[in-house]
C-alpha positions as CSV (number, residue, x, y, z in Angstrom):
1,X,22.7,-31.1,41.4
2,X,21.9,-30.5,38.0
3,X,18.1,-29.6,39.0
4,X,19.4,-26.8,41.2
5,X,20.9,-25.6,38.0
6,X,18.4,-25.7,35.3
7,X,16.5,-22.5,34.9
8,X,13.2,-22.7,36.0
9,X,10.6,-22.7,33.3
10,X,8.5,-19.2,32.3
11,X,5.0,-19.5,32.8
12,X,2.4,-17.7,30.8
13,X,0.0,-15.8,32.5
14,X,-3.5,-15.3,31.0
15,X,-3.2,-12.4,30.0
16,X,-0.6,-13.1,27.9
17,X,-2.5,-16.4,26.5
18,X,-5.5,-14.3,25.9
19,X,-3.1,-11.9,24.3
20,X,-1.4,-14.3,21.7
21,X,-5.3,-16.1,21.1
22,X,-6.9,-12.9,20.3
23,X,-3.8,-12.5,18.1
24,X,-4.6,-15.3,16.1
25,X,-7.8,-15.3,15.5
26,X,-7.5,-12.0,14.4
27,X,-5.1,-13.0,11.2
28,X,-7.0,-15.9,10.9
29,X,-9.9,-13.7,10.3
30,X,-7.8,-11.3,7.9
31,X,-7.2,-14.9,6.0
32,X,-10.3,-15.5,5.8
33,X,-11.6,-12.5,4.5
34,X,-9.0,-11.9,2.1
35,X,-9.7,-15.3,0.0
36,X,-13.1,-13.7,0.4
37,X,-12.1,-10.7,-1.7
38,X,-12.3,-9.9,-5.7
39,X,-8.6,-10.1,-7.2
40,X,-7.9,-8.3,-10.2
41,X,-6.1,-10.8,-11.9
42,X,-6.6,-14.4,-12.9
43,X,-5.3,-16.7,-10.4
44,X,-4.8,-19.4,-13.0
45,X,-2.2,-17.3,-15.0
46,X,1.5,-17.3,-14.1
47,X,4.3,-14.6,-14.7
48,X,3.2,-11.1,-15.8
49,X,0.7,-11.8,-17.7
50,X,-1.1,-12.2,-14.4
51,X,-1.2,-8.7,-13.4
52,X,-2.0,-7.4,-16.6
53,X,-5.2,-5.5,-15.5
54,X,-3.3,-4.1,-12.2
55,X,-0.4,-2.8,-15.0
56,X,-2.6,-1.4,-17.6
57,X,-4.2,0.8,-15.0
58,X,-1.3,1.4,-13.4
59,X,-0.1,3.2,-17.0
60,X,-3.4,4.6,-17.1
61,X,-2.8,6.7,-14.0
62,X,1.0,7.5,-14.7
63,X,-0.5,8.8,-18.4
64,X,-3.2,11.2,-16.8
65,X,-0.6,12.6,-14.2
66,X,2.6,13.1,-16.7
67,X,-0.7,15.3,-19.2
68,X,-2.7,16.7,-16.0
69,X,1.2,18.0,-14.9
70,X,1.9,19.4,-17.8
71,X,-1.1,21.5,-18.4
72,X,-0.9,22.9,-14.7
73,X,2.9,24.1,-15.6
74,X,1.6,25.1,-18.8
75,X,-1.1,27.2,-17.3
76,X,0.9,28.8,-14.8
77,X,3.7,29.5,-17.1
78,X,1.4,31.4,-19.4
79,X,0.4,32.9,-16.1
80,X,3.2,34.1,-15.2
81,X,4.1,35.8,-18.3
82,X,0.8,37.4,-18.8
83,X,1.2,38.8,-15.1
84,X,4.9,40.0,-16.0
85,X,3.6,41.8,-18.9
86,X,1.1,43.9,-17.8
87,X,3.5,44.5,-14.5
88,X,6.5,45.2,-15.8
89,X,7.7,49.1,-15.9
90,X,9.4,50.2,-18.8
């Protein structure tokens, strides 16, 4: 009675094995070859102080595009204006 009622269970076909292996070994892999790669910080050191190399360059690059901004509104400000000079009619 209670056989009759019990859902039968799914099967996996290999496909679907093959699927979830390849699946695995695949982040496995990425595992692998991530402990393989060159961190920039100290894995020894805890808190911020940890990432101190990723932050510096991090300020580094905000720096350079806040002054790299500012001369390109600069220049075309000064653009403008010289253009609107010469164009304007009187």
């Amino acid at each position: 009675m209670f056989a009759a009622s019990a859902a039968p269970l799914q099967r996996f076909n290999s496909s679907t094995i093959l699927v979830i292996t390849k699946t695995k070994n695949f982040f496995n892999e990425v595992k692998v070859e991530l402990q393989k790669a060159s961190w920039p910080w100290d894995m020894k050191e805890r808190g911020f102080r940890r990432y101190k190399e990723l932050t510096d360059s991090t300020l580094v690059v905000i720096i350079a595009m806040l002054l790299l901004g500012g001369y390109v509104a600069l220049f075309d400000f000064v653009l403008i204006n010289f253009i609107h000079y010469f164009t304007r009619i009187h």
